[in-house]
C-alpha positions in Angstrom: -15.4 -30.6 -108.7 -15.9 -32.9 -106.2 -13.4 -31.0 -103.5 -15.3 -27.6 -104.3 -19.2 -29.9 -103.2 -17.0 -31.0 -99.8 -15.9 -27.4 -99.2 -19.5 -26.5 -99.7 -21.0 -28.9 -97.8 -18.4 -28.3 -94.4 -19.2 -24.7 -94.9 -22.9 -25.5 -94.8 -22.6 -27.8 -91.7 -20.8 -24.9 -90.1 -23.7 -22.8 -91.3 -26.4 -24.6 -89.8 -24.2 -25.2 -86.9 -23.8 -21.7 -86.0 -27.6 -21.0 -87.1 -28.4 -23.3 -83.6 -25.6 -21.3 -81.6 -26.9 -18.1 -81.8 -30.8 -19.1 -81.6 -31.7 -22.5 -79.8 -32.4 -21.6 -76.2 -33.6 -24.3 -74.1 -37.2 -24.4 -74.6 -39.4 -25.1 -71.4 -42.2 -27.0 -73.1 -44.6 -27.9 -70.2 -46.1 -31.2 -71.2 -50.0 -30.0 -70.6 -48.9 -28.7 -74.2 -50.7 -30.2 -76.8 -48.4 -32.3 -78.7 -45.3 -31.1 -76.6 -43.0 -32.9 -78.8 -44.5 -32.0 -81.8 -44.2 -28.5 -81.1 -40.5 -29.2 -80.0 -39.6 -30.1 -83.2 -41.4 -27.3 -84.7 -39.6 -24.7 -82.4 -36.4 -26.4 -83.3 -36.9 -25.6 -87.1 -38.2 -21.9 -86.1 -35.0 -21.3 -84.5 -33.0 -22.4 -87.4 -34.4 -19.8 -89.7 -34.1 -17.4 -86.9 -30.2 -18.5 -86.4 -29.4 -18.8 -90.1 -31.0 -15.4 -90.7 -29.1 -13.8 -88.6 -25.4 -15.0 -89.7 -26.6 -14.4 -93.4 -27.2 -10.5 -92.2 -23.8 -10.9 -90.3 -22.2 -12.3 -93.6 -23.9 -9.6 -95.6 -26.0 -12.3 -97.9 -29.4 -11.0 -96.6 -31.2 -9.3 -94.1 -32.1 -11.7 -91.4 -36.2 -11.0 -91.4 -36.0 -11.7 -95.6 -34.6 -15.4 -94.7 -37.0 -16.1 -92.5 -40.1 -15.0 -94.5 -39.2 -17.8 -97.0 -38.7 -20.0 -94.6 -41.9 -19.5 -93.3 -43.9 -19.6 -96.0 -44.3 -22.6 -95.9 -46.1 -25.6 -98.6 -48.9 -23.8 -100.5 -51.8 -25.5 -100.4 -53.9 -27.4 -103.2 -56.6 -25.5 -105.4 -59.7 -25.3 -103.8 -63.1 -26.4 -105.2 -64.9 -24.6 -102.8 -64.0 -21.3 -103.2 -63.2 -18.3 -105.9 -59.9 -16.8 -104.7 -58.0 -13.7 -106.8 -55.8 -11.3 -106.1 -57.3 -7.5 -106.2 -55.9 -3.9 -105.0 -58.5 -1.8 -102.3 -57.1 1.4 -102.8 -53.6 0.1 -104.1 -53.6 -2.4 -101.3 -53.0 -5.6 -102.1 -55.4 -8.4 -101.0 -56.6 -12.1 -101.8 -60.6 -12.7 -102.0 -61.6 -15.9 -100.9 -65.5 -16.3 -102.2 -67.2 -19.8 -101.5 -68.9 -20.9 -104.9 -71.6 -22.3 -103.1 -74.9 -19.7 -104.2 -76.2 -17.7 -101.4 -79.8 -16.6 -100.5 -78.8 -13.2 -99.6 -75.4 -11.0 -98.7 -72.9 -13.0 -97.2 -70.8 -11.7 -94.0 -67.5 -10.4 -94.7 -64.3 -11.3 -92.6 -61.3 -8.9 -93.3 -58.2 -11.1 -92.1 -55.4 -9.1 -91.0 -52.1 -11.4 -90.7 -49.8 -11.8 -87.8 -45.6 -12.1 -88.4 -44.8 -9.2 -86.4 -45.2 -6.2 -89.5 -42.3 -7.8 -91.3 -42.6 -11.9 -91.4 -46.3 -12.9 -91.9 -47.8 -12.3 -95.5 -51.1 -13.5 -97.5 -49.4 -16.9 -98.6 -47.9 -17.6 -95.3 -52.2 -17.2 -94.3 -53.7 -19.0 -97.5 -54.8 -22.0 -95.3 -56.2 -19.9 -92.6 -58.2 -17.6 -94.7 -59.4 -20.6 -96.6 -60.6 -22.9 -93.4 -62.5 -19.6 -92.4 -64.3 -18.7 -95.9 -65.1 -22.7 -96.1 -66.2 -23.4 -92.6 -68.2 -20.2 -92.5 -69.3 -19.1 -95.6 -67.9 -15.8 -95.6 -66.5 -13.7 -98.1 -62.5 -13.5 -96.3 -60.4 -10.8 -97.6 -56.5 -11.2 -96.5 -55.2 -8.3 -96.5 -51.2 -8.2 -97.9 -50.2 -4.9 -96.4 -46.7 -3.7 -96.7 -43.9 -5.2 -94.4 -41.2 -3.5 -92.5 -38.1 -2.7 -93.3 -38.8 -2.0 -96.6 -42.2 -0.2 -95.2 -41.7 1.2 -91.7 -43.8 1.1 -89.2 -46.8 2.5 -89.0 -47.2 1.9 -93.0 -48.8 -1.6 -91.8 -51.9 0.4 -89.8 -52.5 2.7 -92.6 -52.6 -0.2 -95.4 -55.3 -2.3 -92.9 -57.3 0.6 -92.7 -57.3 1.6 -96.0 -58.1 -1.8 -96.8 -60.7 -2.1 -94.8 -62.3 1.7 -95.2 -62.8 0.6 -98.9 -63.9 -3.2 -98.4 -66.8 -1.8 -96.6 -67.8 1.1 -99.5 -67.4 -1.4 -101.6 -69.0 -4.7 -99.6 -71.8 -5.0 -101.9 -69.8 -5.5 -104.8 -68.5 -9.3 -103.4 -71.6 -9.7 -102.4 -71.5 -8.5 -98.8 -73.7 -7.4 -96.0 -71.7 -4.0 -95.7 -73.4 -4.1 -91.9 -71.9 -8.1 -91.4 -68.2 -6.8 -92.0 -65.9 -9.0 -89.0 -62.5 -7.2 -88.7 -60.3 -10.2 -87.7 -56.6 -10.5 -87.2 -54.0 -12.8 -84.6 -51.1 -12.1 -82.9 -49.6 -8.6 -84.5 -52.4 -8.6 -86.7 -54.5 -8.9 -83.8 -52.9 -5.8 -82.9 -53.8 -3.9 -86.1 -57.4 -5.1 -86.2 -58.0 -3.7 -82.5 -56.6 -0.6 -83.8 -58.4 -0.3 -86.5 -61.4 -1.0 -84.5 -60.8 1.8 -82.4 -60.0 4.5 -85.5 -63.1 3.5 -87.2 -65.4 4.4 -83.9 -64.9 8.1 -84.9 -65.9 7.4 -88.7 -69.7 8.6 -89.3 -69.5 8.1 -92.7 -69.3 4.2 -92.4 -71.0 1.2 -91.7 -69.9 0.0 -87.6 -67.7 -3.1 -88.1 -70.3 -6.0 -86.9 -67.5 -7.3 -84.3 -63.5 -7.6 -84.0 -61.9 -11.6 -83.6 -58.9 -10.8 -81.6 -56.8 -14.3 -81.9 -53.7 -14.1 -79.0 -53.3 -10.8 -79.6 -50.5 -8.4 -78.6 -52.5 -5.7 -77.0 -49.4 -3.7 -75.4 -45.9 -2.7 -74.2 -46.1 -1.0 -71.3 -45.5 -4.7 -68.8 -43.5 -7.1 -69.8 -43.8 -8.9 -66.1 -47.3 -9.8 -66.3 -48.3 -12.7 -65.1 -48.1 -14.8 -68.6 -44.1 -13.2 -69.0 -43.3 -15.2 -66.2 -44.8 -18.2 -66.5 -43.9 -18.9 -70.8 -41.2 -16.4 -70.6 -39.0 -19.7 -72.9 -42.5 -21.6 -74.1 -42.1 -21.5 -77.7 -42.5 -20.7 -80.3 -42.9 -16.7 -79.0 -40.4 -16.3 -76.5 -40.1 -13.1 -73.9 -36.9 -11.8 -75.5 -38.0 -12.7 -78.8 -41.3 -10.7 -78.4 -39.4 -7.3 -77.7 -36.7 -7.9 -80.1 -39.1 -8.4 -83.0 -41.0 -5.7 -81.2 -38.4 -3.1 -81.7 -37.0 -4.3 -84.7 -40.4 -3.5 -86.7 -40.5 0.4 -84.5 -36.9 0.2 -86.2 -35.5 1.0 -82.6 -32.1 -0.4 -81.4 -32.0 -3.2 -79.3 -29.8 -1.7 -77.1 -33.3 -0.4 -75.1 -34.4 -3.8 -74.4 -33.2 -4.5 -71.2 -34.7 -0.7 -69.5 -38.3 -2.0 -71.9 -38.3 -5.5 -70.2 -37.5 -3.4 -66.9 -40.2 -1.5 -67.2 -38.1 2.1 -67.3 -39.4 3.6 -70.0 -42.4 4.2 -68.5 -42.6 7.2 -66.3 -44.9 7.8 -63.0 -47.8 9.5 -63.9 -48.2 6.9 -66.7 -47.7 4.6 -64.5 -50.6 5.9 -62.7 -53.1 6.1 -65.7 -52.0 2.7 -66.8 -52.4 0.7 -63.5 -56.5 0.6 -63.8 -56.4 -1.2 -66.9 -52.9 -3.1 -66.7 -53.1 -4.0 -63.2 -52.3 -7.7 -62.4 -55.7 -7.7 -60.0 -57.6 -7.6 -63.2 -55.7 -11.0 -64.3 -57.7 -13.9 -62.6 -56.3 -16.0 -59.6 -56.7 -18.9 -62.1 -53.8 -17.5 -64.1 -51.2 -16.9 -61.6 -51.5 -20.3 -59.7 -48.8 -21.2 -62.0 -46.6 -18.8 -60.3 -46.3 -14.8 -60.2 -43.7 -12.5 -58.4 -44.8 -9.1 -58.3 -41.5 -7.1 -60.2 -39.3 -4.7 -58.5 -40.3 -1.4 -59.0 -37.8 -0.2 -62.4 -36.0 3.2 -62.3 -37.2 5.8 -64.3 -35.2 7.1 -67.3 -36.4 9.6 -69.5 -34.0 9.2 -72.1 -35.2 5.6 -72.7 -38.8 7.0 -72.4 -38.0 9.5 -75.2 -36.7 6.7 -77.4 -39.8 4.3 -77.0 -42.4 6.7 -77.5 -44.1 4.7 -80.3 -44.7 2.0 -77.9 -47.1 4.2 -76.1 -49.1 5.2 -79.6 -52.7 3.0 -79.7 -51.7 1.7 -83.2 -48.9 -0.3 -81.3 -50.6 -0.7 -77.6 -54.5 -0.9 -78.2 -55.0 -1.5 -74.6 -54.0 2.1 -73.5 -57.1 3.4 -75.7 -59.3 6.0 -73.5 -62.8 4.4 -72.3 -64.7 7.1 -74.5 -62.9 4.7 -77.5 -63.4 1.7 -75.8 -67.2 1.9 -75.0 -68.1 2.1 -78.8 -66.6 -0.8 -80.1 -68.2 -4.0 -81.6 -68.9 -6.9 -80.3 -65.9 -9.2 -79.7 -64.6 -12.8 -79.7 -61.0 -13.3 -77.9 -59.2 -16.1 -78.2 -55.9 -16.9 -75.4 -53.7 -19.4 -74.9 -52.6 -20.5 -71.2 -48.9 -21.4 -72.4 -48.4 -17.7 -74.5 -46.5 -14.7 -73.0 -49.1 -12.5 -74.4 -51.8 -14.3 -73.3 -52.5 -11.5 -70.4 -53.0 -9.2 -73.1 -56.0 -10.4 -74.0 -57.2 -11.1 -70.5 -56.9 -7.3 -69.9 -58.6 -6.6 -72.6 -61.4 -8.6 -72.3 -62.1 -7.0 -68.9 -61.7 -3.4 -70.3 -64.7 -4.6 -72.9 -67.0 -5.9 -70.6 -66.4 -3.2 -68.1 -67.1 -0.6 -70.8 -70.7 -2.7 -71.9 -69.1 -4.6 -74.7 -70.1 -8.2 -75.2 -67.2 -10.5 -75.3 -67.2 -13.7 -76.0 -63.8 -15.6 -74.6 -61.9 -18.8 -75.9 -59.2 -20.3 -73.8 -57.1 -23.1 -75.6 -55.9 -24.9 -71.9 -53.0 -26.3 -74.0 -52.2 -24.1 -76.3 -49.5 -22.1 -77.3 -48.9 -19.0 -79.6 -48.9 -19.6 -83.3 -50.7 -23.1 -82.7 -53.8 -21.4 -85.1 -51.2 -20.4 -87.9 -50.6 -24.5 -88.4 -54.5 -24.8 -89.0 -54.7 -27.2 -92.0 -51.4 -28.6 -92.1 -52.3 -32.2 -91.6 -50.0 -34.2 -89.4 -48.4 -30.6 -88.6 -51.3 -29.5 -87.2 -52.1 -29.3 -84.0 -55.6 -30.5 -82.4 -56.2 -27.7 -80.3 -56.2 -24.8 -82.8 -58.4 -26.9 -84.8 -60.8 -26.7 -82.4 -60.4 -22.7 -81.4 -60.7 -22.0 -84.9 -64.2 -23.8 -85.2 -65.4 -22.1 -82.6 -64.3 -18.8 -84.2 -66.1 -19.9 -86.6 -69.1 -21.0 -85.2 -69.1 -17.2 -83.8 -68.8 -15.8 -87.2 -71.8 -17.7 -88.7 -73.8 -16.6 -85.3 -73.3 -13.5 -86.3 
């Protein structure tokens, strides 16, 4: 017995050993960071799921984003005084209420929380602390939605559960006790994603109440440019890296990763897209500010249709909200962005931002100077959270009750 616990425990080492090999870069962790270290040590464990999902999928155990979706779930938090939370379906979508017990006057606002993880990682637990701080601090009715992950559920099932989702939270608003006119579609990174598009479907929808305003938390916004300005600089800032970005990217359009290098080149875009794209991605529209941390304009990428033909979903709005017409643009809701300086998608939302305000949509714009992405997720960890997303997320919040 006790030879068969060494053998088990030198294979594990090797494990773990391996897990590093294949998925601990060198991380450039600039120390304006907030808590550099900290978030050292925290892209050091995120790299160990990363690396031990990926030999268990080599060894056959389990696929590699399964792993890492338990791994990232994280401690759930205690009960909650403050608030009623249960579990309902919207239209056989699953979602978690959070109501705070406190009586209210009137209607309370609604917040529809759409979760980040890339269509295939996040879920409503890995969220429970987020959704929570917002329903508390605010004293809005939060519904997380739990749409359907990829692989299982392939991409674009992840749009279609949000709206659903959200199309029968607000024919239904008043039975949580909601404003149905006070709905706040709000989402970060990926989910960020999926509330902008969302957003822009629901412009066309007559039969609806307008969504009072979007919260857009780092989101991913498009993937047309991966040179932008912000690419550059955090390219290997954790915990999202540049390569990491496409690969999770193309893993949830179920596209091989074979087409990453002509993506991050910029080939599968052709000319006259090019064209159409350069008023609202140029890197003019990026402030000074944000390139005085250095910016090489890229070598123009050859053309190749055949990698154009394969990445075609990258191009759809549900995937790249930024490349919505003006005609969609101009009728959204009012808008609260949050960036972070040391993010590679923090340009995203910078281009964004300008496309609201030059269409006449008010924007208000949150900078965390030291953040980085992911820093909100850790919102209510204690000692593993991190002060500066505790502060963005209060002013989110003091948005929402302004509202």
């Amino acid at each position: 017995m006790e030879f068969i616990l060494e053998i088990f425990l030198v294979a594990f080492i090797l494990l773990v050993a391996l897990a590093f090999y294949y998925e601990h870069p060198k991380a450039e962790i600039p120390r304006e960071v907030d808590q550099h270290i900290k978030l050292y040590i925290f892209h050091y464990f995120v790299n160990f799921a990363f690396g031990l999902g990926r030999i268990c999928e080599k060894l056959g155990i389990c696929k590699e984003v399964y792993l890492i979706r338990a791994f990232l779930y994280g401690i759930p938090p205690w009960n909650d005084a403050n608030l009623f939370i249960e579990d309902l379906k919207f239209a056989k979508v699953s979602v978690r209420v959070y109501h705070p017990k406190v009586p209210s006057a009137g209607p309370r606002r609604g917040v529809l929380y759409l979760h980040g993880g890339i269509g295939q990682i996040g879920s409503i637990r890995m969220y429970e602390r987020v959704c929570r701080f917002i329903a508390r601090r605010s004293d809005s009715v939060v519904v997380c939605v739990g749409y359907r992950s990829a692989p299982k559920h392939p991409y674009p099932t992840q749009f279609w559960d949000c709206l659903t989702a959200t199309v029968h939270f607000m024919t239904t608003a008043e039975d949580y006790g909601v404003d149905p006119t006070r709905i706040i579609i709000c989402g970060d990174s990926s989910g960020g994603t999926l509330a902008a598009a969302v957003c822009q479907t629901l412009v066309g929808r007559t039969d609806l109440p307008k969504a009072r305003a979007q919260i857009l938390l780092y989101p991913f916004l498009q993937a047309v440019d991966f040179n932008l300005p912000s690419y550059q600089q955090n390219s290997s800032v954790p915990v999202l890296l540049k390569k990491r970005t496409l690969t999770l990217g193309l893993q949830y359009l179920n596209k091989d990763l074979s087409l990453m290098k002509g993506i991050l080149e910029g080939s599968h875009v052709p000319e006259d897209l090019k064209l159409k794209f350069s008023k609202w991605l140029s890197p003019d529209n990026i402030p000074m500010e944000f390139k005085i941390r250095g910016y090489k304009p890229p070598a123009s990428a050859t053309y190749s249709e055949e990698l154009h033909t394969l990445a075609k979903p990258v191009f759809e709005t549900t995937f790249s909200p930024l490349l919505a017409e003006d005609a969609i643009v101009r009728q959204l809701p009012e808008t609260f962005i949050v960036t972070c300086e040391y993010d590679v998608i923090r340009d995203d939302g910078l281009l964004y931002k300008k496309r609201l305000e030059d269409n006449g949509i008010p924007v208000t714009w949150y900078h965390i100077k030291d953040g980085f992405h992911g820093v909100l997720f850790l919102i209510d960890y204690g000692y593993i959270s991190f002060p500066c997303g505790e502060r963005a997320m209060l002013n989110v919040v003091n948005f929402i009750k302004g509202l």
